[in-house]
N, C-alpha and C positions, 0 to 999 in steps of 0.2 A: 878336579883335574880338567884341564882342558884341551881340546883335541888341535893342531894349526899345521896343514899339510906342506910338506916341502917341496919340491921340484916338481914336478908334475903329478902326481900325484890331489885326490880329488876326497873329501871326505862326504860320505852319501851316508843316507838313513833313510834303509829299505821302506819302501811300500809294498803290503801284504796283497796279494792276490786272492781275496775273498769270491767265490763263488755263490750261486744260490743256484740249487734243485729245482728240478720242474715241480716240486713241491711245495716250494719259497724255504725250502732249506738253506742256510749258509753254511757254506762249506770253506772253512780256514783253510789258508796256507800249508798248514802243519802237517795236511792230512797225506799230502804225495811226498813230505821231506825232503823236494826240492828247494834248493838256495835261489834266492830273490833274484831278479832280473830286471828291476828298475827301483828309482829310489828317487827322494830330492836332494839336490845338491844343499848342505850344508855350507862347505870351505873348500875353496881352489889354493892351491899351491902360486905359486909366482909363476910355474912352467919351466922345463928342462933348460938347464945350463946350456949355450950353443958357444962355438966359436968367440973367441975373444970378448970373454964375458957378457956376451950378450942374452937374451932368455926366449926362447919358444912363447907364441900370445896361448892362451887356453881357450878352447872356442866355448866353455860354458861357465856359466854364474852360479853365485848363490841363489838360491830358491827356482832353479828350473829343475823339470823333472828329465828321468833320461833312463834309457833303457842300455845296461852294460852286456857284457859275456857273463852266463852265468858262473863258471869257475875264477873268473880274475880276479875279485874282492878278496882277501883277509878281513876277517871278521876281528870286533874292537869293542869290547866292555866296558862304560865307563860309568861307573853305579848302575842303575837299571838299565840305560840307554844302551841301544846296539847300536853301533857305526860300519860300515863296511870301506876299507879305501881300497881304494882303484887307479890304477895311472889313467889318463888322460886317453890314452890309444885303445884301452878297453872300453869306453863309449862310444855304443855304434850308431845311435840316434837323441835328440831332443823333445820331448813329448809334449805337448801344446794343448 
């Protein structure tokens, strides 16, 4: 299956926020069951329909990283892979 985002709409695959102890423990994501907060962009949509068929530009690309809202993704299964998509107005930074 393959995943190809529509209107503005952005398709991301999260990045884990691994930790490590003052012990050199690593400490997973998993452990506080908060939902990701930044990911890399996979697939940009074309951007929102505007007036007289024209389209919104997207201000980000494949393969930049970016940090969203944490509740605005829908989370997306596609055999093992997780995807999350997000519109375009839930990305509040680009990560460098």
């Amino acid at each position: 299956m393959k995943l190809t985002p529509v209107g503005d709409h952005i398709i991301v695959k999260p990045i884990s926020k691994e930790e490590t102890s003052t012990f050199g423990i690593i400490i997973p994501e998993t452990v506080d069951k908060e939902r990701p907060e930044r990911g890399e962009v996979i697939a940009v949509g074309p951007g929102r329909e505007l007036e007289a068929g024209k389209r919104s530009s997207m201000e980000v690309s494949v393969g930049q990283k970016v940090l969203f809202k944490k509740y605005a993704p829908d989370e997306v299964k596609v055999g093992k892979d997780e995807y999350l998509i997000i519109r375009m107005e839930d990305v509040m930074a680009i990560v460098d």
